[in-house]
N, C-alpha and C positions, 0 to 999 in steps of 0.2 A: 346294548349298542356295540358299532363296530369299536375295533381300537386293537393297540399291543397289548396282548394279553401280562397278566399279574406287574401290572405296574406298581401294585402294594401287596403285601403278602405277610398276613402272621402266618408263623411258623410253631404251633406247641405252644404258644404263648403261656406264661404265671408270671404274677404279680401277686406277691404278699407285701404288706407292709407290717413294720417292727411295732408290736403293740408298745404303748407309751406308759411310763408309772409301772413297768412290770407287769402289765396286761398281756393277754396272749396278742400274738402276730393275730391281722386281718387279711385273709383269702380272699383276692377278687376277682383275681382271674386265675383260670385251671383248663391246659386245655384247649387254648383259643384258635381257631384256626380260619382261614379267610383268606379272599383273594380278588381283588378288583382291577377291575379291566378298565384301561383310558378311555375318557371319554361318559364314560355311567358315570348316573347319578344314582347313589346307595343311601339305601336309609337304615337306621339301626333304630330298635324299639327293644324294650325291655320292661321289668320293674324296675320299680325305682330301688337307686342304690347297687343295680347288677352291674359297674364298671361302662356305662356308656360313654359319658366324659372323660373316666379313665382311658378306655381304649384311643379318644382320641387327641389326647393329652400325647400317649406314646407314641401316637402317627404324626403329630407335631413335633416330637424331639423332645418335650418335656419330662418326659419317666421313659426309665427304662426299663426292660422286662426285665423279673428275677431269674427267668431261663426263657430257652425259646428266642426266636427272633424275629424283629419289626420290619421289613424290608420295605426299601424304593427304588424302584428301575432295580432290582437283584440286589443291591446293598444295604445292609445295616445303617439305620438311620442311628447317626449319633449325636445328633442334638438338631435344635430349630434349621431350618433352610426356609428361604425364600419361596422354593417349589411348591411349600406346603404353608398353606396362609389358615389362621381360625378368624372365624366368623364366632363371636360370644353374643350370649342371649341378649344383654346387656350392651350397647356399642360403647366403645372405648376411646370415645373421639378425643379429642383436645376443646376444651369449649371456647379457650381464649383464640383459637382460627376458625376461618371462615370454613366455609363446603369445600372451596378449591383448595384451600392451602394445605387442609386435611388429608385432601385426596395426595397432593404435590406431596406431601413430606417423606412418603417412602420414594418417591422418584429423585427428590433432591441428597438422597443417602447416597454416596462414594461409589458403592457396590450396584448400581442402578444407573448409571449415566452411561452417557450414548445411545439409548433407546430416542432419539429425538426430540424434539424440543420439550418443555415440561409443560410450557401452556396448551400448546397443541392436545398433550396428551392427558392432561387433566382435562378439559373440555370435552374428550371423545368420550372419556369414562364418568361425567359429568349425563352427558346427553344419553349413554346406552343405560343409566338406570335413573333418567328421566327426569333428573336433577337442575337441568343446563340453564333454567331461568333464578337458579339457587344458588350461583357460586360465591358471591359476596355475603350469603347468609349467614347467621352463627349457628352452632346444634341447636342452642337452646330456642331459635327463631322458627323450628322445623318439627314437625309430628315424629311420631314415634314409628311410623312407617317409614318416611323420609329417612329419620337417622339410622335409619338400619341398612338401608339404601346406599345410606353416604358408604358407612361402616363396609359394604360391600366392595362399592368400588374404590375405597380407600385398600383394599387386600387382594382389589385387579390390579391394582397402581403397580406391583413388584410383578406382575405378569406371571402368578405361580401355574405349577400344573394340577395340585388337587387345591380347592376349597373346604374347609373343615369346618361344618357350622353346628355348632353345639346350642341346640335349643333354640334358634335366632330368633323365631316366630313366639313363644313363648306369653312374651310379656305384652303382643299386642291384642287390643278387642277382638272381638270373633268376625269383624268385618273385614275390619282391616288385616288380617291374619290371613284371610280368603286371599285379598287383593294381592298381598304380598306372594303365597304361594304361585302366583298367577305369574306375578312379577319376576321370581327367582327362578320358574322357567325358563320362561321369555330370556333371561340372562343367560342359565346354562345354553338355549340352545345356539346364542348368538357367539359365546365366545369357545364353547365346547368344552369347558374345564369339565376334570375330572369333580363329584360330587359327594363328599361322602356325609351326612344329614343325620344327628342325633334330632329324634322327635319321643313325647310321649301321647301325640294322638296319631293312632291309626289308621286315621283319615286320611288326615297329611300325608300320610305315610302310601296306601295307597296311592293319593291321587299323584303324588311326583314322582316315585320311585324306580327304576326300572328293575331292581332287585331289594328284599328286605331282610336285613336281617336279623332275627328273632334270638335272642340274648335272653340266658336262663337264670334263675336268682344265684346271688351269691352264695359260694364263689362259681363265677360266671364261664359259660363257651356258647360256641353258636348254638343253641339249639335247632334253628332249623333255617333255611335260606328258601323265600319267598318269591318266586321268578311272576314278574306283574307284567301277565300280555296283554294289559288292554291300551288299545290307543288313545294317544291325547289330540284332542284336550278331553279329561275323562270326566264323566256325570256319576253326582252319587245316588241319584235316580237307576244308575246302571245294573242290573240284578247280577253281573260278574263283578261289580265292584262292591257290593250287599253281602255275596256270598264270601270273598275273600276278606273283606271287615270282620264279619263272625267267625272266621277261619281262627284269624289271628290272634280275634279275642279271647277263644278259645285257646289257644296256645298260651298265651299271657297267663291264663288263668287257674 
């Protein structure tokens, strides 16, 4: 997609961590290197265990590189920012608040006021992930689709510039997994955030992605960047979608 080019950018990236008990150091990243442009929605696939949640742990401000550098808009990211919000597999609601109040709580923080009224804007982001008959609901009153939903637009609430969602689809049934993929579209294209989407099916991965990147076993780098020309909404009936599935599987493997 169009946009300012290298709005994020590793730089040489490594990442060891100090083995524990006297064990050797653990190599996860070596090497890393990438660069994503505003507006894309990026998916990362690997084996398990090659640093994909690591990587996005350190796009969130959480780890730092051992060498190498994280960048945002050209600077060194040095710890959480609002810009860059995570989406976890698992949502992290508060169960003792409602849908709205969830969504409100990063709007009613110090660092988030003057963007206009709270209810006004809990309600809009209520309604754009389809929520808006939900607001007085509790988590626990809402499907597993629903709260990931909420979970969603509770991380528009700060109005960041990238979305960081690690596994989000995960832990739902293969139905509802679909639906949401459908869903998470449908959101990117309306609010244009930047996307950057840890997945371990390659499905997904095709079908939302407009680049993929293929992350090699530990200790990890890109091994290859996956440009996906096909247009959405895309079928896995599609034999350029059949062909790129085996592509990658093949990579993987």
């Amino acid at each position: 997609m169009g946009g300012e080019p290298g709005l994020v950018r590793f730089e040489n990236v490594a990442l060891t961590f100090p083995g524990a008990s006297g064990r050797s150091p653990v190599e996860v990243l070596r090497r890393l290197d990438l660069d994503i442009t505003a507006g894309e929605f990026v998916a990362i696939i690997g084996p398990s265990g090659c640093g994909k949640s690591t990587l996005l742990s350190m796009l969130a401000g959480y780890l730092a590189p051992s060498s190498g550098r994280v960048l945002f808009q050209d600077q060194p990211i040095a710890g959480p920012g609002r810009e860059r919000m995570m989406v976890f597999q698992q949502p992290a609601l508060f169960p003792w608040l409602t849908a709205a109040e969830n969504v409100a709580y990063g709007l009613k923080l110090k660092a988030n006021r003057g963007n206009g009224p709270v209810r006004d804007t809990v309600a809009e982001l209520l309604r754009l992930v389809q929520l808006d008959g939900f607001a007085r609901h509790y988590p626990s009153d809402l499907s597993g689709g629903m709260r990931q939903r909420l979970e969603i637009a509770r991380a528009l609430a700060v109005n960041p510039q990238v979305l960081l969602m690690d596994e989000p689809l995960a832990a739902l049934d293969a139905l509802t997994r679909r639906t949401m993929q459908r869903e998470v579209l449908r959101i990117w294209e309306q609010t244009q955030k930047t996307i950057v989407f840890v997945t371990h099916d390659i499905d997904e991965a095709v079908i939302m992605a407009d680049r993929i990147f293929v992350m090699a076993q530990r200790p990890s780098f890109v091994l290859e960047v996956e440009e996906v020309g096909l247009s959405r909404p895309r079928g896995r009936d599609d034999p350029e979608f059949a062909r790129l599935t085996r592509r990658l599987s093949a990579l993987l493997e």
